[in-house]
OpenMM code with the backbone's topology and positions (N, CA, C; nanometers):
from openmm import Vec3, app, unit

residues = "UNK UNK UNK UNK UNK UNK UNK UNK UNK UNK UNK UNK UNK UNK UNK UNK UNK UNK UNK UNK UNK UNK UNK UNK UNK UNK UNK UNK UNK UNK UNK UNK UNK UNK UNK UNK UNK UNK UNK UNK UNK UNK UNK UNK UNK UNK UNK UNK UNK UNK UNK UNK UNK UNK UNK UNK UNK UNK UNK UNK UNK UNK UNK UNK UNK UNK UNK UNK UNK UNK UNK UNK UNK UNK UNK UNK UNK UNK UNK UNK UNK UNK UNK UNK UNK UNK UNK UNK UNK UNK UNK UNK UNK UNK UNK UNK UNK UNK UNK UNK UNK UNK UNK UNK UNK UNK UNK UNK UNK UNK UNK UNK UNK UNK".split()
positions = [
    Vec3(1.5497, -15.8742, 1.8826),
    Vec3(1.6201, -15.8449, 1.7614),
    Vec3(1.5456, -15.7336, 1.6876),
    Vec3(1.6408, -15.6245, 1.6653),
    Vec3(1.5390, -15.5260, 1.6149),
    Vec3(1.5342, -15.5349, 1.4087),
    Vec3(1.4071, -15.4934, 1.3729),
    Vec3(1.3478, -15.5474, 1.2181),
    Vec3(1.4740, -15.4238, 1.1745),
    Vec3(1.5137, -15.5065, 1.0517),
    Vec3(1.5619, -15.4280, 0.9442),
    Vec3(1.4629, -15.3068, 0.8317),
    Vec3(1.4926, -15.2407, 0.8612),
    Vec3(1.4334, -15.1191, 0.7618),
    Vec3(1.4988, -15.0915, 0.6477),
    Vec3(1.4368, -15.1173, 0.5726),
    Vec3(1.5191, -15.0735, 0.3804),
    Vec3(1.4353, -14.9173, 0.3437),
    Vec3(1.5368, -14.8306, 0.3360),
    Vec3(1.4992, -14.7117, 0.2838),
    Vec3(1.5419, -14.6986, 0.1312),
    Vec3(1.4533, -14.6144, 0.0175),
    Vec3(1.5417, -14.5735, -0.0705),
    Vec3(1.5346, -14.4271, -0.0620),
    Vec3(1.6527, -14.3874, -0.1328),
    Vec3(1.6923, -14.2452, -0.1323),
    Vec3(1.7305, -14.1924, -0.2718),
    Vec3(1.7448, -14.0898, -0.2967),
    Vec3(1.7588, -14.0173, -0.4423),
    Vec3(1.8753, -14.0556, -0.4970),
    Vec3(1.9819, -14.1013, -0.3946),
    Vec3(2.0969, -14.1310, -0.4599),
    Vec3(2.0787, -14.2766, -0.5813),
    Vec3(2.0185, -14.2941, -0.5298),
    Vec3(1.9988, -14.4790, -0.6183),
    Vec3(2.0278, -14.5792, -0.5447),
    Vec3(2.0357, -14.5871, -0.4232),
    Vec3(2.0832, -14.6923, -0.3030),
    Vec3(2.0622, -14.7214, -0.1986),
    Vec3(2.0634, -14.8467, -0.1879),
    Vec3(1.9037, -14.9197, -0.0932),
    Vec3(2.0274, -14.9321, 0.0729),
    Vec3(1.9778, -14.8676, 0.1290),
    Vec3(2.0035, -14.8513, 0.2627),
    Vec3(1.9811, -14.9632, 0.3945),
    Vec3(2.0739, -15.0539, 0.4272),
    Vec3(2.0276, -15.1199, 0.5293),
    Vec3(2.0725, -15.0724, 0.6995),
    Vec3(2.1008, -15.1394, 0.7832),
    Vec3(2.1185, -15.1334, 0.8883),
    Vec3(2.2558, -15.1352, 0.9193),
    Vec3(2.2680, -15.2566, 0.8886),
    Vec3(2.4479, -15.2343, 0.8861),
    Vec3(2.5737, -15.2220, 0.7675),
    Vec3(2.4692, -15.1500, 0.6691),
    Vec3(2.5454, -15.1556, 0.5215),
    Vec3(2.5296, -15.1290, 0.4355),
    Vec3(2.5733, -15.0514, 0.3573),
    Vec3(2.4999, -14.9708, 0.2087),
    Vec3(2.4967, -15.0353, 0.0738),
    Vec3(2.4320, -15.0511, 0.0105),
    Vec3(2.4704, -15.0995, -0.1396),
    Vec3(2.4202, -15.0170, -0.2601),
    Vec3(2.5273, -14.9986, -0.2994),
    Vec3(2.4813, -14.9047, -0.4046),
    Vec3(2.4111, -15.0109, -0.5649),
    Vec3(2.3165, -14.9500, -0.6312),
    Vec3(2.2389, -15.0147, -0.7458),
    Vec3(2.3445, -15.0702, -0.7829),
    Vec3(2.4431, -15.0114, -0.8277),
    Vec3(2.5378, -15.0364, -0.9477),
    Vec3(2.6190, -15.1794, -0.9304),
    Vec3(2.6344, -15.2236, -0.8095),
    Vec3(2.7472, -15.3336, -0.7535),
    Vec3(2.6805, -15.4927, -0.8199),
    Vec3(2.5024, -15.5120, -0.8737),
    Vec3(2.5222, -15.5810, -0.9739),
    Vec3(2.6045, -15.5613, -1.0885),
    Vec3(2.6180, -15.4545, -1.1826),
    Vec3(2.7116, -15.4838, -1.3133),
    Vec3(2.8258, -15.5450, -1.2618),
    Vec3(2.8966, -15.5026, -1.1338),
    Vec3(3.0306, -15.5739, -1.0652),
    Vec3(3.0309, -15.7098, -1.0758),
    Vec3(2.9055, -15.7578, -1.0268),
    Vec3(2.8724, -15.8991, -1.0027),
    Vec3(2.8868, -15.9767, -1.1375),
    Vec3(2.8210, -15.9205, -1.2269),
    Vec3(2.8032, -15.9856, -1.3747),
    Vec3(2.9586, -15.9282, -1.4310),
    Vec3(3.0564, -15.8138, -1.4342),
    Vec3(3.1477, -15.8648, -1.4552),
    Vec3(3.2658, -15.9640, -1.3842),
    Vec3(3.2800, -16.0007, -1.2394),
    Vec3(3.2972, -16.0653, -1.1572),
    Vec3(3.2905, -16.2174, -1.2029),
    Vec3(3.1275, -16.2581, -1.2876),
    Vec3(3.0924, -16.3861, -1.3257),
    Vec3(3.2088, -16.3634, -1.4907),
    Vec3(3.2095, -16.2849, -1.5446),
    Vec3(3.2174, -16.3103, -1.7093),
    Vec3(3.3929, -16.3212, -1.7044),
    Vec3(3.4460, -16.2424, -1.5742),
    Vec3(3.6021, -16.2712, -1.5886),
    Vec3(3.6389, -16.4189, -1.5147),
    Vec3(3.5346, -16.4488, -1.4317),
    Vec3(3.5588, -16.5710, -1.3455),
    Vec3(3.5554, -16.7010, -1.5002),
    Vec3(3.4555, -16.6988, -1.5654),
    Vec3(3.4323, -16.7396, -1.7083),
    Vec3(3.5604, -16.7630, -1.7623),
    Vec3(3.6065, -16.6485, -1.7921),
    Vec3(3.7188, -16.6531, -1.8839),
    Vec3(3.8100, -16.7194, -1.8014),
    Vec3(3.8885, -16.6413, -1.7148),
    Vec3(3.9460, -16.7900, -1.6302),
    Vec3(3.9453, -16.8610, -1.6457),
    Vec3(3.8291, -16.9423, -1.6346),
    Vec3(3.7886, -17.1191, -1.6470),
    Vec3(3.8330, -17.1585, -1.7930),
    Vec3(3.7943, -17.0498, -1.9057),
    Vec3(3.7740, -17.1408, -2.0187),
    Vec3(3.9587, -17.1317, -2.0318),
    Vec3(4.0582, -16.9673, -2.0146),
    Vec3(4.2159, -17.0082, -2.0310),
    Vec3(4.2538, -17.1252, -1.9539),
    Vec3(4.2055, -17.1453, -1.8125),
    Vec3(4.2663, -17.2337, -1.7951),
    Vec3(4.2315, -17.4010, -1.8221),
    Vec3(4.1504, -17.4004, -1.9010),
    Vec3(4.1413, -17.5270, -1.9772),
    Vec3(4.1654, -17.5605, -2.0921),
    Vec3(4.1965, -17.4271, -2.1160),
    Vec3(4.2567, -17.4182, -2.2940),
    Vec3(4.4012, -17.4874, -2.3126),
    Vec3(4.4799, -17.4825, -2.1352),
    Vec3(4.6354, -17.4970, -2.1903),
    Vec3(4.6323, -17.6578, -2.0578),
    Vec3(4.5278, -17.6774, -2.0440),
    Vec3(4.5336, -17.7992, -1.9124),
    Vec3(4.4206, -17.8701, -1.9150),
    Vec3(4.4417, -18.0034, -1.8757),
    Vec3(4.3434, -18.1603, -1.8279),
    Vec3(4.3177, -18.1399, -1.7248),
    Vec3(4.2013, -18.0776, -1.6807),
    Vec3(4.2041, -18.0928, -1.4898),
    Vec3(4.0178, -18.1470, -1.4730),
    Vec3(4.0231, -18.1715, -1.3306),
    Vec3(3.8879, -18.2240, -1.2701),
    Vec3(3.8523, -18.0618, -1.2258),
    Vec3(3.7253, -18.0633, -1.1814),
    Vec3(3.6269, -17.9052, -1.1573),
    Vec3(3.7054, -17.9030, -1.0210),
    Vec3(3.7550, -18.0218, -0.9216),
    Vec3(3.8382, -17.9439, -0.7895),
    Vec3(4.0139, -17.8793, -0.8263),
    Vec3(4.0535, -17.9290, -0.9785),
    Vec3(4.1815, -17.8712, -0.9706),
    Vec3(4.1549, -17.7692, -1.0184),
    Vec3(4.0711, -17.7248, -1.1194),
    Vec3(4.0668, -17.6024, -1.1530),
    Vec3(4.0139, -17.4536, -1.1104),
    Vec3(3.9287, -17.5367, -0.9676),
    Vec3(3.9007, -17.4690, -0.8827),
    Vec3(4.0201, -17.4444, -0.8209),
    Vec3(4.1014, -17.5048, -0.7749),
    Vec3(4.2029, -17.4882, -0.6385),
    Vec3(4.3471, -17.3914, -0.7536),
    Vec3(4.3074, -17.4170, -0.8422),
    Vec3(4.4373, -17.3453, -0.9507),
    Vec3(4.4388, -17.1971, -0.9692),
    Vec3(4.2936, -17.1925, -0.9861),
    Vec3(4.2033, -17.0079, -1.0275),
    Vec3(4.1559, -16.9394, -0.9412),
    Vec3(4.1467, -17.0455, -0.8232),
    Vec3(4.0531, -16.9552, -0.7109),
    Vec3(3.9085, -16.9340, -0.7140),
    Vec3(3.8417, -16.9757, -0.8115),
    Vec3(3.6916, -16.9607, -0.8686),
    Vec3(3.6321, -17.0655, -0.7915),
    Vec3(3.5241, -17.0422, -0.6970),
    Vec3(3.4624, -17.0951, -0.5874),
    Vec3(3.3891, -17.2617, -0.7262),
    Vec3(3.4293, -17.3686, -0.6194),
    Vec3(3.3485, -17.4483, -0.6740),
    Vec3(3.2031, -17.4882, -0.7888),
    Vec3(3.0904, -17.3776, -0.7083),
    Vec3(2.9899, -17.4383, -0.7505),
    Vec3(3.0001, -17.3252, -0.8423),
    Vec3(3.0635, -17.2193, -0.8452),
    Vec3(3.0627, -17.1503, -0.9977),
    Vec3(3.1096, -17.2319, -1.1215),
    Vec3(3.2334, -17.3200, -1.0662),
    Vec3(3.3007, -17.3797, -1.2186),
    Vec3(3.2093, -17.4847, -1.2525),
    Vec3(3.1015, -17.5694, -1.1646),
    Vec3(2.9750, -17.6628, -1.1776),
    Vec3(2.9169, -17.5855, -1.2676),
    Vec3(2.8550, -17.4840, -1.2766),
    Vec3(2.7841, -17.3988, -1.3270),
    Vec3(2.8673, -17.3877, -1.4554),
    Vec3(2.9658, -17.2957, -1.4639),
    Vec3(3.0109, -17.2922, -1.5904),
    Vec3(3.0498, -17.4047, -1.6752),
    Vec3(3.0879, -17.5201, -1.5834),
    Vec3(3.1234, -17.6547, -1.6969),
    Vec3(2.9992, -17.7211, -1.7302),
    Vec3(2.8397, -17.7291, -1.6957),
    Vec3(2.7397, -17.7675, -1.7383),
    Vec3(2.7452, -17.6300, -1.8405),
    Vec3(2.7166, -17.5416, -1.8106),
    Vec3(2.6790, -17.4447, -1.9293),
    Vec3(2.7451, -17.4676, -2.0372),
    Vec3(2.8802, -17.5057, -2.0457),
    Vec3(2.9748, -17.5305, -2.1343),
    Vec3(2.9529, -17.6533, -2.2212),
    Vec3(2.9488, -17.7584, -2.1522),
    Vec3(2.9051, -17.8791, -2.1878),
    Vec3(2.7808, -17.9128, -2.2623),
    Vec3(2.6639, -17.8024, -2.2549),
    Vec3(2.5322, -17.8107, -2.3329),
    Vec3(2.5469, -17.7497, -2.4429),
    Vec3(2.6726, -17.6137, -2.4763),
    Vec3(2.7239, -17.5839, -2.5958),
    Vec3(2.8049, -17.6415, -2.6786),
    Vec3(2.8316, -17.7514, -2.6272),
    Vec3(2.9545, -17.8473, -2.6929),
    Vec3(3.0915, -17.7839, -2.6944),
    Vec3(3.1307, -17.6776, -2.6145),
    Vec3(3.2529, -17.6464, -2.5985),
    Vec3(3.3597, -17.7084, -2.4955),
    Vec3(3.3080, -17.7879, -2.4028),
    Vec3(3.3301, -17.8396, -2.2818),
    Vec3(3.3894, -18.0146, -2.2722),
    Vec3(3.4649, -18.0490, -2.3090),
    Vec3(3.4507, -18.2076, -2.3357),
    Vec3(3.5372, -18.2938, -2.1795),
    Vec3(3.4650, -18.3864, -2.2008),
    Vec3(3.4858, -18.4994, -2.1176),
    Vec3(3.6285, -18.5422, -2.1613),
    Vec3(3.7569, -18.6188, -2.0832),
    Vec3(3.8314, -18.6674, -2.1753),
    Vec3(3.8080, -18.7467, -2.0738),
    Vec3(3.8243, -18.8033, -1.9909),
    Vec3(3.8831, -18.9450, -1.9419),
    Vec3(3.7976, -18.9051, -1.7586),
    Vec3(3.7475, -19.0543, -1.6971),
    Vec3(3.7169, -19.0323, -1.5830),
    Vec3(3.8285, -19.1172, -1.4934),
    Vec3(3.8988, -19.0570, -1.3767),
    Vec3(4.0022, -19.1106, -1.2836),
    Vec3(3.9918, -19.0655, -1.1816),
    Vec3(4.0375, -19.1058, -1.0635),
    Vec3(4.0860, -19.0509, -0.9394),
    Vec3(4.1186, -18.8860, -0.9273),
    Vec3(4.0584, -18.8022, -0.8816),
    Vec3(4.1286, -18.6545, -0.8981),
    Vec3(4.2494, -18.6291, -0.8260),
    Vec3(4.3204, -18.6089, -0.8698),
    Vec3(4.4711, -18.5947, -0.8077),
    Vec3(4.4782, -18.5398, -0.7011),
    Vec3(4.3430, -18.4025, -0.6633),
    Vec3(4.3919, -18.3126, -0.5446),
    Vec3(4.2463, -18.4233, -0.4665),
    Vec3(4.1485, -18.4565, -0.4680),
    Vec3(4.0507, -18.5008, -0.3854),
    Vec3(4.0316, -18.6658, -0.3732),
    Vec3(4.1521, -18.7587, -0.4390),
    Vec3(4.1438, -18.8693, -0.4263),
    Vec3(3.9739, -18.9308, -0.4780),
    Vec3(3.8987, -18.8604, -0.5135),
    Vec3(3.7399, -18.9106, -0.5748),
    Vec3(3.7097, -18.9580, -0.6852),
    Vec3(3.6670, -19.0130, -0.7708),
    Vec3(3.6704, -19.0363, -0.8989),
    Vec3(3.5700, -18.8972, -0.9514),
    Vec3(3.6604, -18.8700, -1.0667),
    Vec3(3.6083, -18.7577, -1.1233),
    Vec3(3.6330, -18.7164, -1.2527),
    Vec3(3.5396, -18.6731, -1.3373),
    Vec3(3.5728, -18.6380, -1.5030),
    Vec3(3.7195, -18.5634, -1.4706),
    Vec3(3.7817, -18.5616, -1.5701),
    Vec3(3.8796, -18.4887, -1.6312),
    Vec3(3.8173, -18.4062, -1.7345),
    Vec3(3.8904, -18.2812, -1.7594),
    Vec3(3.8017, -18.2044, -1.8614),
    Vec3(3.8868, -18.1315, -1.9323),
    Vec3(3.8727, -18.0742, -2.0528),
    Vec3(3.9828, -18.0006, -2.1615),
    Vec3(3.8513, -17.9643, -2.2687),
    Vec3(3.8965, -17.8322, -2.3338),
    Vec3(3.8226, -17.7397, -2.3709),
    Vec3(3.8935, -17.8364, -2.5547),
    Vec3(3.9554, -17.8887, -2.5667),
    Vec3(4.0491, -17.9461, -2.6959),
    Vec3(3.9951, -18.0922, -2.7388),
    Vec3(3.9195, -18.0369, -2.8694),
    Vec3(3.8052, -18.1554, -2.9110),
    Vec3(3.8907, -18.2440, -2.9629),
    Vec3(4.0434, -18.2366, -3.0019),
    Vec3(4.1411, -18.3905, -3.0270),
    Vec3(4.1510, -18.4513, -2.9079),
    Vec3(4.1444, -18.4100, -2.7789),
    Vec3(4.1586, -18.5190, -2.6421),
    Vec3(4.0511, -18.5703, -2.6749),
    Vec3(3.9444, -18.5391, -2.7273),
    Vec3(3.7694, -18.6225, -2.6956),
    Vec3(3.8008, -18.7227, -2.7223),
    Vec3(3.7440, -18.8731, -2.6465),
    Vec3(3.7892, -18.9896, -2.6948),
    Vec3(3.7010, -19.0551, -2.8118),
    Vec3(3.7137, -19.0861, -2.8846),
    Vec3(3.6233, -19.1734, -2.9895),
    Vec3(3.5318, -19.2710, -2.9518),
    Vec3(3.4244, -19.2439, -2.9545),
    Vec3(3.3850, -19.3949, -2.9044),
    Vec3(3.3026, -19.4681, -3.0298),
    Vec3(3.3313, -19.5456, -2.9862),
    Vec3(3.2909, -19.7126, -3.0634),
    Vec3(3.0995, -19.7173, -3.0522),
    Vec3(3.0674, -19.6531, -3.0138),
    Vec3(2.8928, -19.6621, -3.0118),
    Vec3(2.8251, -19.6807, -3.1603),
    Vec3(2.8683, -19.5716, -3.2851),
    Vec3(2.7980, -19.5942, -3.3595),
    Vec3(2.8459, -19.7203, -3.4902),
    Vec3(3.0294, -19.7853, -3.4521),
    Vec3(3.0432, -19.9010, -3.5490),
    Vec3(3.0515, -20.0134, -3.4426),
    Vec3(2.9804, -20.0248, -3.3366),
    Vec3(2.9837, -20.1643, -3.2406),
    Vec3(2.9387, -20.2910, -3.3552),
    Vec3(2.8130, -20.2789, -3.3856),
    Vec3(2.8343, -20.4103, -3.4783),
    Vec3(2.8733, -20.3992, -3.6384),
    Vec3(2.9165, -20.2624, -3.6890),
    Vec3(2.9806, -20.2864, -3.8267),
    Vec3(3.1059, -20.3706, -3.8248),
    Vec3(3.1797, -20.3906, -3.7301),
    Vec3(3.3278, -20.4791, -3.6945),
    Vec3(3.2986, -20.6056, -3.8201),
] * unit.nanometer
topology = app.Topology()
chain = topology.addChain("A")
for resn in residues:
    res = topology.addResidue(resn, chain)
    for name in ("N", "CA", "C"):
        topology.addAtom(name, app.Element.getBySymbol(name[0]), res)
């Protein structure tokens, strides 16, 4: 197997063996992530889905919408509504909606004021 050689050149772009990449195709990447983002958050703005429907709805690879619904969820923009069966993977799985009236109430902080 012959070694890969990385050249750079004046142009700004790192040269491999079987393929060029130019510097610039990170900013692609980071806008790539920030529209994949938005995606996620419209389509939870107008829908209840588990991270496999909203994957299979947008096209946004799995472990990206993992990623974006923890990130989401540590900002408090992200809410839990209900855990069930996922409709497309038969698994039990959060349901999720970006709409803090689905959040369910819970009873934790008047359990014994009753």
């Amino acid at each position: 197997m012959k070694k890969t050689t990385v050249k750079k050149s004046n142009n700004k772009s790192i040269r491999f063996q079987w393929k060029n990449f130019a510097i610039n195709e990170s900013a692609n990447l980071v806008y790539n992530q920030s529209t994949q983002l938005q995606k996620f958050l419209d389509y939870l703005q107008n829908h209840v889905a588990t991270a496999s429907m909203v994957s299979e709805a947008t096209g946004i690879p799995q472990k990206n919408i993992c990623r974006y619904k923890r990130k989401l969820e540590t900002e408090g923009r992200l809410f839990e509504v209900f855990k069930s069966r996922c409709k497309l993977t038969g698994y039990f799985a959060s349901y999720l909606s970006l709409k803090k009236n689905l959040y369910p109430i819970t009873k934790q902080l008047t359990l014994f004021n009753d």
